[in-house]
C-alpha positions as CSV (number, residue, x, y, z in Angstrom):
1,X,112.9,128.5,84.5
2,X,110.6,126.8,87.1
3,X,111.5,124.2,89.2
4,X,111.5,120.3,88.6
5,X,108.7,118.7,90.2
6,X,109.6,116.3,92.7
7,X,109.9,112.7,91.5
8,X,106.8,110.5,92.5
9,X,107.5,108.2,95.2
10,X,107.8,104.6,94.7
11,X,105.0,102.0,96.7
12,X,106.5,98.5,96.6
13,X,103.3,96.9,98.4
14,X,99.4,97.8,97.4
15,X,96.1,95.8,98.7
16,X,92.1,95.9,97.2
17,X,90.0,97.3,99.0
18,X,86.6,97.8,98.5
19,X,84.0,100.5,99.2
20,X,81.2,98.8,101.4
21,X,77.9,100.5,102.5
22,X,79.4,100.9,106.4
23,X,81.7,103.4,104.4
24,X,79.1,105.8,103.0
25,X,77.2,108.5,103.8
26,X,72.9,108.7,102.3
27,X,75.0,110.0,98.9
28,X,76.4,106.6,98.6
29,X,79.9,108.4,98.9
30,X,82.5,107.9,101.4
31,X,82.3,109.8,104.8
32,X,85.5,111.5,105.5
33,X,86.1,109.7,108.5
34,X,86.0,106.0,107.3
35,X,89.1,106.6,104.9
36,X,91.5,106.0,108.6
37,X,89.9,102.7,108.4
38,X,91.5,102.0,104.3
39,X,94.2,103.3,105.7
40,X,95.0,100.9,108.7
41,X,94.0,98.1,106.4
42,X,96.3,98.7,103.9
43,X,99.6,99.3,106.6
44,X,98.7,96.0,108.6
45,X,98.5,94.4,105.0
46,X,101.9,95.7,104.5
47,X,103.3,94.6,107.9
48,X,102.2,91.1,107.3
49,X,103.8,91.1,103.6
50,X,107.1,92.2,105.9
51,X,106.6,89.5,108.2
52,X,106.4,92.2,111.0
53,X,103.2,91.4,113.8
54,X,100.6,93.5,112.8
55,X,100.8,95.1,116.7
56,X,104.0,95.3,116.5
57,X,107.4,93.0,117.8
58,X,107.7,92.1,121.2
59,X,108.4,95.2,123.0
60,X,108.0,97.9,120.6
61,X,104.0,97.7,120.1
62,X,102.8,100.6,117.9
63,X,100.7,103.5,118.7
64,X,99.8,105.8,116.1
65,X,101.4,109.8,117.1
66,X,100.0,111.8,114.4
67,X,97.8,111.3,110.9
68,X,97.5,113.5,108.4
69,X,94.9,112.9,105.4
70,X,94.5,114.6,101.9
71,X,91.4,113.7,100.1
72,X,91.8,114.4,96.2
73,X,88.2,113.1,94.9
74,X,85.3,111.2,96.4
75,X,84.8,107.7,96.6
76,X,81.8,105.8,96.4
77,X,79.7,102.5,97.1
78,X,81.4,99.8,95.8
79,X,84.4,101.1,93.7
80,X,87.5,98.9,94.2
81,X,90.4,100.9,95.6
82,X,94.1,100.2,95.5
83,X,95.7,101.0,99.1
84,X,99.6,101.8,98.1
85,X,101.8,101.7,101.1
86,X,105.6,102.9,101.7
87,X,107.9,103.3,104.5
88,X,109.0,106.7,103.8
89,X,111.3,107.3,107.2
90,X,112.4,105.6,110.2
91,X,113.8,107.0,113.2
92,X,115.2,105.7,116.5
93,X,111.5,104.8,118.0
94,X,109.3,105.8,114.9
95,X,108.5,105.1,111.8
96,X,106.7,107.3,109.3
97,X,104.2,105.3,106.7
98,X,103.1,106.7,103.8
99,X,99.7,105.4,102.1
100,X,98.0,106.3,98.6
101,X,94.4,105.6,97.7
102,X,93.4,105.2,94.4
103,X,90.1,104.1,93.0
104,X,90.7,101.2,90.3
105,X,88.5,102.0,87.0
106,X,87.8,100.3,84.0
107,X,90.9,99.0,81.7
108,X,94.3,100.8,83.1
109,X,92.1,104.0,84.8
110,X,92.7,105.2,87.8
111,X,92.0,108.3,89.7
112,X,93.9,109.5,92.9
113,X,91.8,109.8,95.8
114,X,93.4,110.5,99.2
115,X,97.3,110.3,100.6
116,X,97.7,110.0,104.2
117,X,100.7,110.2,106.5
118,X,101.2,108.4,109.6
119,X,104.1,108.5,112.2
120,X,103.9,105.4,114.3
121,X,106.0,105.1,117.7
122,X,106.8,102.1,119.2
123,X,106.1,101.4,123.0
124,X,107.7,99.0,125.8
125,X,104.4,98.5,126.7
126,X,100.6,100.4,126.2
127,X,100.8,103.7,128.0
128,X,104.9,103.4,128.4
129,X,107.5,105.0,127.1
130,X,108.8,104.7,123.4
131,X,111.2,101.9,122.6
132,X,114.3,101.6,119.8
133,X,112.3,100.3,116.9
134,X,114.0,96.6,116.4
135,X,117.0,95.6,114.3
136,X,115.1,92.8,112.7
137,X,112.4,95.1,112.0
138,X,114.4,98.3,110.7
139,X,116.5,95.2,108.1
140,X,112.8,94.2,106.8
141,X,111.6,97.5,105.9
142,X,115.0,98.4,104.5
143,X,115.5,95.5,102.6
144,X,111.4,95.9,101.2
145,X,112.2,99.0,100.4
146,X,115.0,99.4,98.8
147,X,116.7,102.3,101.4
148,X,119.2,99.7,103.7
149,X,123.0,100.7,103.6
């Protein structure tokens, strides 16, 4: 018998987006290395819906460690996207956000077009060392999403 897939997760936040022509390469399809900029958009979209500064609290200013993109399908010029964001760990001085993108269709369609995962560490200051990611913070992303004991 074969294994139940794993359940999908669940994205409590999403932002539009559009495709502009900065995006694209001369096929009017976007170049690989502009999705990092849907990406950031749609996370500092989901920090202001948390009430959390977009750079970060005072002392705990974020620096991305590592991304890690999966592109499923092209987009294109124009073609609305939906930017799904979740928290999907947090540790002592990082935080690990997980971000969909799908393009939005005409009626209900959609079609899955990259997932990305970022871990974000939070400094004392640019170029110091990592500091314990807030209280207030940690409750806000709990609380959003659903995880807090």
């Amino acid at each position: 018998m074969a294994a139940a897939a794993p359940p999908e997760p669940v994205f409590r936040f999403s932002v539009r987006s559009r495709v502009e022509i900065a995006d694209t390469d001369l096929g009017a399809v976007v170049y690989y290395g502009r999705y990092p900029h849907h990406v950031d958009r749609g996370v500092v979209a989901y920090r202001r819906r948390l009430g959390i500064p977009p750079l970060g609290p005072e002392g705990h200013l974020f620096v991305v460690r590592s991304m890690h993109i999966d592109y499923h399908s092209s987009a294109r010029f124009d073609d609305e996207l939906d930017i799904l964001v979740r928290t999907a760990d947090i540790g002592r001085t990082s935080h690990t956000a997980h971000v969909r993108i799908d393009r939005l269709g005409a009626g209900a369609a959609r079609e899955h077009v990259a997932e990305a995962r970022l871990v974000i560490v939070g400094l004392g200051a640019y170029g110091g060392r990592p500091s314990r990611i807030p209280d207030d913070m940690r409750r806000a992303i709990e609380t959003f999403e659903g995880t807090g004991s």
